[in-house]
N, C-alpha and C positions, 0 to 999 in steps of 0.2 A: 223414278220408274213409275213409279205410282202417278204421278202428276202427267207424265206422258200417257201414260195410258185414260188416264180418265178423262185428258184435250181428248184423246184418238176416238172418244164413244159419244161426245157432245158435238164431234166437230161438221159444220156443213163442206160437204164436198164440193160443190160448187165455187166456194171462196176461200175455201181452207182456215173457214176464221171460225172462232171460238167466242163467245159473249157467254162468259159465266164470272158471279161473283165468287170471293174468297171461300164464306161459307158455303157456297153451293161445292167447290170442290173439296171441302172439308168434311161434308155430308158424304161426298160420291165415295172419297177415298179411306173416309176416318180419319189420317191424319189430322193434325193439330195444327193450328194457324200459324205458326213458326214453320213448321215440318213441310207443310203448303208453300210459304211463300220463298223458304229457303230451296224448295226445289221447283219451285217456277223461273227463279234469279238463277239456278244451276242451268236450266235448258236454257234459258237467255243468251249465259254466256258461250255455251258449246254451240249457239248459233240453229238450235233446233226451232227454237220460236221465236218470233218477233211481239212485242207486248204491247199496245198501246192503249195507254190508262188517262186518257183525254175524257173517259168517259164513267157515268158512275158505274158501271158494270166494265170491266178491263174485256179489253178485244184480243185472244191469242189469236197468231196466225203462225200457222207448221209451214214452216219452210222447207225447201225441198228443191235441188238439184234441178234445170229444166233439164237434161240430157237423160235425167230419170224417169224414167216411165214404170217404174212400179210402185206398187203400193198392196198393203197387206190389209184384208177386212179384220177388224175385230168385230167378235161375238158380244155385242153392245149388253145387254140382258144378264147376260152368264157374269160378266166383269162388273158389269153394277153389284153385285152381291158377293162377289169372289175380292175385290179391291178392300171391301170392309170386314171379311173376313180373314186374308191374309194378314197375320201378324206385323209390325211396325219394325220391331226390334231380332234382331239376330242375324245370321248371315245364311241361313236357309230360306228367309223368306227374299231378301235381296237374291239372292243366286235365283229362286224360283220364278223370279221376274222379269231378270237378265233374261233363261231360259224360254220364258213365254213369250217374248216378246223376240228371239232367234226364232223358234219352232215356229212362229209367225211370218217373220219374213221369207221362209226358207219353202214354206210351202209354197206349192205350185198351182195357178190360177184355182180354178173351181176344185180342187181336192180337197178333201177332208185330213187323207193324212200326211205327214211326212215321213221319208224314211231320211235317216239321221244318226250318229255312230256318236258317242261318246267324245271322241275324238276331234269330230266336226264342231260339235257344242263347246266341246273347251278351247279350240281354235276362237272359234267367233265370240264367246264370252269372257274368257281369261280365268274361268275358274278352275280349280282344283278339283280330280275325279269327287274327292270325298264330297265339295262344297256340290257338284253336280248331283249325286243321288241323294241328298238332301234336298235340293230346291227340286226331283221331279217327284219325292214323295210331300213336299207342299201342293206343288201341282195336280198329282192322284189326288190328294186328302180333299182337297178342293174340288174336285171333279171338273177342272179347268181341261183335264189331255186325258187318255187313256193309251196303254201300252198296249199293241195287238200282237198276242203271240207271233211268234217267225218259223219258218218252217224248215229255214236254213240257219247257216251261219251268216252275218253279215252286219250290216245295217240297222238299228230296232226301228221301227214301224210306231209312230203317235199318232191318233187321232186326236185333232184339237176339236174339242165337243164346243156346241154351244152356236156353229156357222149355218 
């Protein structure tokens, strides 16, 4: 998660491609060189990236659906510092990533927030309610999203900070 996320804040939109070395995403993300390259080999094989190491700097390229026509900004700045501060280990930092990277795609063009149900989130992510308000109080701690009071019942209201 962490490895996709920090291709998503390097990447040129124009070619989709990525020129960064090992260490350099070892710095973005904090991860350790194992932990890097073991999850740059995982998006490989789930067919998210394409890799080619023809060069001393490895060339990523995000692959993508042509019949897709979406794509979610990340908050480049905010995730530089939020990627090295979210913890390595446990299962509330992974759920909070899963999380951030749903509340991502789900918002809608120039919005800032999303509205989003418990229920949606564990649909799209597979986690358990508990492992859920675990990763969105990684997220609050982080100051990655912000909850906006609701006025009714329904939906809860995030703001993803940092767009």
């Amino acid at each position: 998660m962490k490895c996709l996320l920090a291709l998503s804040i390097l990447i040129d939109f124009k070619t989709r491609d990525v020129s960064v070395s090992i260490s350099g995403l070892q710095e973005l993300t904090g991860l350790s060189r194992p932990m890097v390259l073991t999850g740059l080999e995982r998006l490989k094989n789930l067919s998210i990236i394409r890799i080619d190491s023809s060069r001393y700097r490895n060339i990523y390229e995000i692959l993508y659906i042509e019949e897709d026509k979406k794509w979610a900004k990340t908050p480049s700045h905010l995730l530089r510092k939020a990627l090295q501060d979210i913890s390595n280990r446990g299962i509330a930092p992974f759920a909070a990533l899963k999380i951030y990277i749903t509340l991502l795609s789900l918002r809608y063009q120039d919005k800032l927030e999303v509205h989003v149900s418990h229920e949606v989130i564990r649909d799209y992510t597979r986690l358990q309610p508990k492992q859920i308000r675990a990763g969105l109080d990684v997220l609050f701690s982080c100051s990655m999203i912000h909850l906006i009071p609701r006025e009714e019942s329904g939906a809860n209201r995030y703001q993803i900070l940092g767009l």
